[in-house]
Every structure is written in C-alpha cells, then in structure tokens.
C-alpha positions in Angstrom: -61.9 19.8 21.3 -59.3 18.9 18.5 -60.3 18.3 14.9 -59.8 14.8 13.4 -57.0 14.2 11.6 -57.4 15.6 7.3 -57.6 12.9 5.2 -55.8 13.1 2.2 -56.7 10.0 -0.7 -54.2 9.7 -3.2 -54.6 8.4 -6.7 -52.5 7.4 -9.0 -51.3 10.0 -11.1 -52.2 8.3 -14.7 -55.7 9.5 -14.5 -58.5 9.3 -17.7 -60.6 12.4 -17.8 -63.5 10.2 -17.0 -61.5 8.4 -14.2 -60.7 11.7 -13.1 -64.1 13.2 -12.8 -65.2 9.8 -11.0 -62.3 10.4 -8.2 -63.9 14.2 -7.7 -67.2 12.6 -7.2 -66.1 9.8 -5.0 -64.0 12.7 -3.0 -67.5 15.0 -2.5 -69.5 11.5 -1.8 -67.0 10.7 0.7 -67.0 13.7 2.4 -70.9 14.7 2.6 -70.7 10.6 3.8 -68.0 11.6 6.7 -69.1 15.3 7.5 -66.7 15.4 10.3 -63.3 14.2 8.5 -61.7 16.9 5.9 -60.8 15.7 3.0 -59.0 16.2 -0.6 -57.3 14.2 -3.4 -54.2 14.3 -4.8 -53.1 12.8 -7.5 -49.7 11.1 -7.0 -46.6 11.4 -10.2 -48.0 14.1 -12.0 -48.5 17.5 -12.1 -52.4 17.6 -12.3 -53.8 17.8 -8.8 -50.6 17.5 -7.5 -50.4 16.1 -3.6 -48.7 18.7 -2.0 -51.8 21.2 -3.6 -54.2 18.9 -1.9 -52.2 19.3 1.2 -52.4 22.9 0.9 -56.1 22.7 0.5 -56.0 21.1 4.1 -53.7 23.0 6.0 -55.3 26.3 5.1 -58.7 24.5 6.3 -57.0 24.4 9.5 -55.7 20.7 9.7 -52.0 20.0 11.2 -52.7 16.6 11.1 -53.3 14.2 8.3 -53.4 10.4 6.9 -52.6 9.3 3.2 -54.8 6.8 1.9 -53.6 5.6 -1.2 -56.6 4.8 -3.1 -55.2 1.8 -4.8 -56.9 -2.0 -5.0 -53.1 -3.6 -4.5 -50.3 -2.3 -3.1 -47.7 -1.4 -6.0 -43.9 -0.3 -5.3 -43.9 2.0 -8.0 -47.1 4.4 -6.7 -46.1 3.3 -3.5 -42.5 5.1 -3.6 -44.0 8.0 -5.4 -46.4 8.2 -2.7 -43.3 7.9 0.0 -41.4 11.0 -2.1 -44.7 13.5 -2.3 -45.2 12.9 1.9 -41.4 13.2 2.2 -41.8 16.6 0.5 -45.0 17.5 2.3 -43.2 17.1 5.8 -40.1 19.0 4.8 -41.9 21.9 3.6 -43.9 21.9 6.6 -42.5 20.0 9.9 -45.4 21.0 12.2 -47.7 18.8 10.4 -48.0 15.4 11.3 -48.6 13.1 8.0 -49.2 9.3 8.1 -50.1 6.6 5.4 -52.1 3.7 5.4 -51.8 0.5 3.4 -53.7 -0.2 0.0 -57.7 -1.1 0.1 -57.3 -4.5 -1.2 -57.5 -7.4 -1.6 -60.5 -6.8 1.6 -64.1 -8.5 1.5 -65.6 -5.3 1.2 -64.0 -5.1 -2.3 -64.9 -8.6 -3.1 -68.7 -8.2 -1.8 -68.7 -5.3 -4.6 -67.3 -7.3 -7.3 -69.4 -9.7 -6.7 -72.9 -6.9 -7.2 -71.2 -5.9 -10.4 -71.4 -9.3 -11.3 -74.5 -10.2 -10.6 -75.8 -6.9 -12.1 -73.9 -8.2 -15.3 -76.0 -11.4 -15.3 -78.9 -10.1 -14.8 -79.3 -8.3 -11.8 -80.3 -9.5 -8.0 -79.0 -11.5 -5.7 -78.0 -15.0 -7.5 -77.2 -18.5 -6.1 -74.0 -21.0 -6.9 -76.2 -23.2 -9.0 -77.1 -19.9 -11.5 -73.6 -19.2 -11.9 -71.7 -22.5 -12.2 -71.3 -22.1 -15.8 -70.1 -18.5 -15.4 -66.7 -17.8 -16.3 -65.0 -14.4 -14.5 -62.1 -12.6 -16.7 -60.6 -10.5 -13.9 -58.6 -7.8 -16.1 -56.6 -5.0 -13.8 -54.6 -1.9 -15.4 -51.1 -4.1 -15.2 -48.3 -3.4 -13.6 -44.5 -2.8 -13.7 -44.3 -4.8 -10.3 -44.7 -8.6 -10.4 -46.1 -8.2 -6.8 -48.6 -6.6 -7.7 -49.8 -8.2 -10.7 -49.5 -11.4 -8.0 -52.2 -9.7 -5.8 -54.7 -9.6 -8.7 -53.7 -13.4 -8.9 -54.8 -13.4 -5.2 -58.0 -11.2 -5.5 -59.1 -13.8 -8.4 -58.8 -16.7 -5.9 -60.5 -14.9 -3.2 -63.5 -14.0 -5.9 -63.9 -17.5 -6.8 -64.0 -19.2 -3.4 -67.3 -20.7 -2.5 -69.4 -18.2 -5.0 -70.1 -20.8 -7.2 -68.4 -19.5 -10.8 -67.1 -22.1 -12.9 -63.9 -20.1 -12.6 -62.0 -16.7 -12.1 -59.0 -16.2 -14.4 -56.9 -13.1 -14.7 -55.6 -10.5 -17.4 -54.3 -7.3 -17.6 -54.7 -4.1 -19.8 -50.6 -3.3 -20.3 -47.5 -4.2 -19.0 -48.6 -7.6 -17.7 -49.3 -10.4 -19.3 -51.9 -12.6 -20.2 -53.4 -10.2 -22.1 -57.6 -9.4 -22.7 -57.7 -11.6 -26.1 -55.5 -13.8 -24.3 -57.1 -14.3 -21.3 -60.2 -15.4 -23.2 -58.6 -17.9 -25.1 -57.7 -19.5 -21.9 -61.1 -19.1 -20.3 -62.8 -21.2 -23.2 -59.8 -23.6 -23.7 -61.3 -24.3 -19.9 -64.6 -24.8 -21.0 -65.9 -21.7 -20.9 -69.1 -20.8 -23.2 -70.4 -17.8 -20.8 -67.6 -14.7 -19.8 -68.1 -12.3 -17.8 -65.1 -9.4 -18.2 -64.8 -7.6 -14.7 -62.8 -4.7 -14.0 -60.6 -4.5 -11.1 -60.9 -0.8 -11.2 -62.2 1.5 -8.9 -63.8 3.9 -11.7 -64.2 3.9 -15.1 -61.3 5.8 -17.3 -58.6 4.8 -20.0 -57.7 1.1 -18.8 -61.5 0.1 -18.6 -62.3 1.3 -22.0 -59.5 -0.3 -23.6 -60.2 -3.9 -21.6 -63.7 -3.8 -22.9 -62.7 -2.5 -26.6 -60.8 -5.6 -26.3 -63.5 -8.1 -25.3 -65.3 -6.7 -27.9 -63.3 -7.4 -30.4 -62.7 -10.4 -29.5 -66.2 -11.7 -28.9 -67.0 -10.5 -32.6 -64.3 -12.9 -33.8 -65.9 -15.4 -31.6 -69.5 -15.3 -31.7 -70.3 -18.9 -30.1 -69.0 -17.5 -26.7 -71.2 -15.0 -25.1 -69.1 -12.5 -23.4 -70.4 -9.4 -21.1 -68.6 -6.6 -19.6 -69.5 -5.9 -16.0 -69.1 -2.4 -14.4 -66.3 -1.1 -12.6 -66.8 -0.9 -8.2 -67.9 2.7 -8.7 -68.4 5.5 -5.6 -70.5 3.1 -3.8 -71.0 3.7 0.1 -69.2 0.8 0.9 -66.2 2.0 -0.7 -65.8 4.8 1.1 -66.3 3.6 4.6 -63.6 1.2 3.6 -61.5 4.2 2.9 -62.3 6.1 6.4 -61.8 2.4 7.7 -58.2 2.7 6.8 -57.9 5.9 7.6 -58.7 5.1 11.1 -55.9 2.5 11.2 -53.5 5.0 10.2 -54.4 8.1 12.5 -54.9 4.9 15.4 -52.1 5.2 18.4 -49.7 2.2 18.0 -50.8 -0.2 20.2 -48.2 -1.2 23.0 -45.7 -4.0 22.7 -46.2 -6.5 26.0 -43.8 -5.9 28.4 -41.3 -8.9 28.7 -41.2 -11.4 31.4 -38.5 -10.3 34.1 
C-alpha cells in the first residue's frame, strides 16, 4: 500500500510571533486530527521556516508525493507567486517528487459559519437569531493587500457574511495597504446608522495585523464613547478549519477528471 500524498500548508511569510506560534499549533492539531496524512508548514517569502525546509522535513519522512495548501483566506498574486517560485525550486532540487498546489480556503461556508461563532461569541455567546442582531453592525477588517483582487474578495466575503444573518450590515476595512482604514471604516458604519459594532478579524490567528486592528478600534471607541464597539476573535485552530484544509488538499492530490469525449 502507498502512503498518502505529504501535505505541505504554506503561510505567509510575514508572521507575528504569536501568529507564528498559533500556525505550529494548528499544524500539530491538524495532524493528530488527520493521523494518516504527513504534514509540515512552511512559511512562504522569508527565511524563517522556509518551504523547501518543510519539504525536507517530508521527504526524509518518506513522502515523494506532496500538495501545497496555501493557508490563505483569499487568493493574493503576490503570496501566490512566491508560493509558485518556492514549488518551482522544490521540484528542481528534487524532480522525483511530485508537488501540487491547491487554491486558497476562502471565501467557503465553512469559513463564514466560523465567522459567524466568533460573532456570536462577541455578543454574548450562543446561538442568536436575525431579530437579536438587526441592530448589529459587522466591521470586517483583513491585513490589506498590495493586490486590488484581493482586497475585492474581502469585499465579497463581507457580502456573503451579511446575507440572510440578519446584521444591520457588514462593511469592510483593512489594517495597511488598503484603504478604508479601521478609524475609517467606523466612521462609515455609524454614518449608516450604526450605534452597536462589532470589529471581526478576517484572520486565521491572532498576530501583528489583529493587534493593531483592535488597538485601532480602541482608540477610536474612546474618542467615541456613544457607539459601543467590540472586538470579536479571530477563526482560530478550530476543527472545522482544518478539515477544510485536508478538504483542499484532497482536490489537489484528486486525478483530473476526464474531459468528455467529442461527438464523432
């Protein structure tokens, strides 16, 4: 009997030390989760945990064939070519292994159905109806990014979150790079009628970009103290989240389906 395909998640390679320790602990969750699969992380642009050491990790556990699962809630063109360059390298250093890639976790409904927990857990905890959050504002705030599709995902993510949960509405803000800003983003939620915020990561685990989004909030709730505003958590190592990731996994280590045969 052959062993499974390794699987090899990669993160993006600007990592908190506290993001950092929460991708290790996702990683062992993962794997006593999905006993049978091998797996390791690599972080992807930098020289910490480097992808090709991960890779190593594998290969010397005996795996000549892997899938890349970037562990990223949008697709973005900037990790995604970095990703493209470190399996590039990986296959010309070693052409007997076979290395695939699957596409980005989200936007999916198991993502949504945990940012929806995390927002419920933020108001109080338990599942809640429409009716107990229809005066709930949600300020979606992502990392940011240097590619306008991506940031247009989050856009996408937002809509999804707000359809047919009930919230007054879901806007959208980013940490860096992107604009509307935390501050900002709050502005617009109560120039909408907003009197209760809720500011939700859309972050996997909790590390630089999260601390800063809620430092913001913060700061801005003190200079607006008839708005209540309250931070939700980030998705976290949840169980769901990592049978999403063997989910894509499975798609990528899958034998291409057949095209139909044409009509003679």
């Amino acid at each position: 009997m052959t062993s499974p395909p390794a699987l090899l998640i990669a993160a993006d390679g600007v990592q908190h030390d506290a993001g950092a320790a929460a991708l290790l602990d996702f990683v062992e969750h993962l794997g006593s989760r999905h006993p049978g699969i091998p797996v390791a992380a690599g972080l992807v642009g930098t020289g910490r945990w480097p992808i090709e050491e991960a890779v190593g990790e594998l290969v010397a556990a005996g795996a000549d064939r892997l899938a890349a699962v970037p562990l990223a809630l949008v697709p973005d063109r900037r990790s995604g070519e970095a990703l493209s360059r470190a399996l590039d390298a990986v296959r010309e250093e070693r052409p007997g292994l076979a290395v695939g890639a699957s596409r980005a976790l989200g936007p999916d409904p198991v993502l949504l159905a945990l940012l929806e927990q995390r927002l419920d857990e933020a108001l109080g905890g338990g599942a809640r109806s429409p009716r107990d959050r229809a005066d709930v504002t949600v300020l979606l705030v992502a990392p940011g990014s240097a590619d306008p599709q991506a940031n247009a995902e989050v856009y996408r993510a937002a809509r999804l979150l707000w359809e047919g949960r009930g919230y007054a509405g879901v806007e959208t803000a980013f940490v860096s790079t992107a604009a509307p800003d935390v501050p900002t983003g709050l502005d617009r939620c109560v120039r909408l009628g907003a009197r209760r915020i809720v500011v939700l990561p859309y972050a996997l685990f909790d590390g630089g970009p999260v601390e800063r989004a809620v430092l913001h909030a913060e700061g801005w709730a003190e200079a607006h103290p008839d708005t209540e505003v309250r931070p939700a958590g980030v998705i976290g190592a949840a169980e769901e989240l990592a049978d999403l990731v063997v989910e894509r996994y499975r798609e990528a280590v899958a034998p291409p389906v057949p095209a139909p045969a044409g009509r003679p």
